[in-house]
N, C-alpha and C positions, 0 to 999 in steps of 0.2 A: 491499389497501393497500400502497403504497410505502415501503421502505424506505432514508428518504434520508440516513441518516448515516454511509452509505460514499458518498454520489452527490459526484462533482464538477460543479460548473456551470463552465461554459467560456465564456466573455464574449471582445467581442471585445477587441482592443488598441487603446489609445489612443493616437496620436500627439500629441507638443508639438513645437513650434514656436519657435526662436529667430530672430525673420525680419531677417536684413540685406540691404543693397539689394545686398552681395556674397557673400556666402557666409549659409547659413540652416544654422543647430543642430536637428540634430534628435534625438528620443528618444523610447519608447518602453517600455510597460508591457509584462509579459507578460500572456497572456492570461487568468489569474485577479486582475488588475489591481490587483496589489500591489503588485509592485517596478517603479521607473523606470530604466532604464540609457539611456548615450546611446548609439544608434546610428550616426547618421556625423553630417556637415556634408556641405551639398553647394553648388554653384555656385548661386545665386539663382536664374540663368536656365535652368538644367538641372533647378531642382526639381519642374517639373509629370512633366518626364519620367519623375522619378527615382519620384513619386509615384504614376503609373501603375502602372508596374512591380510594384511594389510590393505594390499593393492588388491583383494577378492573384494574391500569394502569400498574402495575410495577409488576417484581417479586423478593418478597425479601424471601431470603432464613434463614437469620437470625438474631433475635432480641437482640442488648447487654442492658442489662440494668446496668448506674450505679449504686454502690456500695457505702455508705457512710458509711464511718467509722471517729473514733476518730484517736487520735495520737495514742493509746497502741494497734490497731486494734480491737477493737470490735465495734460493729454495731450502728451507732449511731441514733439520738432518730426519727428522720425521716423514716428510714428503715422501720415503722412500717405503714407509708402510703404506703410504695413502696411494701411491700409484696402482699397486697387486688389488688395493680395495676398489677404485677406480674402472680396472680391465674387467674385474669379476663382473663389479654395479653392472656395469656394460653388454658385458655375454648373457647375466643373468635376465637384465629386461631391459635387449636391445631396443626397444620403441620409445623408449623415454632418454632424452635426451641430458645431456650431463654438461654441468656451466660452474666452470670455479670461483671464488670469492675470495680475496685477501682477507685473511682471519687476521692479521697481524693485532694484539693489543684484545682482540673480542675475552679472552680471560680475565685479565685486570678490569675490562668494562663490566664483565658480567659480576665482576667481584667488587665491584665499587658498586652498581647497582643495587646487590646483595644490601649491601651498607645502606645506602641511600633508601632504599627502601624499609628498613628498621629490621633486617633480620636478627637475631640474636647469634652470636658468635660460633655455639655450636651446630644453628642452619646454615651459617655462612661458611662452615666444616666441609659440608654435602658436598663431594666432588661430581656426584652425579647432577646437583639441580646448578654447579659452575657447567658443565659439558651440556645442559637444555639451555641454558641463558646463552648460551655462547655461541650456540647455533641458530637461537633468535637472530643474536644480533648479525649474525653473517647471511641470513634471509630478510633483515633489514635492511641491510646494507644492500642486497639486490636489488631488492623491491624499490627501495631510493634511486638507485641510479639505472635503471633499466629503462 
């Protein structure tokens, strides 16, 4: 008989996804897929590469991508870049699976947080470290309700 109440189970990491048609938020779980920190932002166009890369060092088991909508929930007008990003993600590394997340409001959070947290004005500028907080919090938001 096994004695599993020293065992760790080790899971892969999750990636989330804040996708812009210029720069994409990204972040990440550790691998007993607890905490979310952000990782970087990377150039849109650099992001398969960057993804590659990546997955030579880590194992991630699955990708959340956010979800934009309007206030009445339906799809808002962005969604229509995120889908062609969505099909690629998909063909590119079919084994890892893909789970969306209502981004709605994660920019004004990640910009109030900015504040909250003492940034000074011109870090709270960084649209890149808004597109890493903002994909925290939409790997938070999974992580909470899953």
């Amino acid at each position: 008989m096994h004695n599993f109440k020293n065992s760790v189970i080790i899971l892969g990491r999750i990636l989330a996804f804040d996708f812009g048609e210029k720069r994409t938020g990204i972040a990440v779980t550790d691998e007993l897929q607890i905490i979310a920190s952000g990782l970087t932002t990377v150039n849109t166009k650099q992001l398969f590469s960057f993804l590659t890369e990546y997955l030579k060092n880590e194992t991630v088991e699955l990708f959340i991508v956010g979800e934009p909508k309007q206030l009445n929930n339906t799809a808002s007008e962005s969604e229509q870049f995120i889908q062609p990003f969505i099909k690629k993600l998909s063909t590119t590394f079919p084994k890892i699976p893909i789970k969306r997340v209502d981004e709605r409001f994660t920019s004004k959070m990640a910009f109030q947080s900015m504040i909250d947290s003492g940034l000074k004005k011109k870090q709270r500028q960084n649209k890149a470290l808004v597109d890493e907080i903002s994909a925290t919090l939409i790997l938070q938001s999974y992580l909470y309700n899953k």
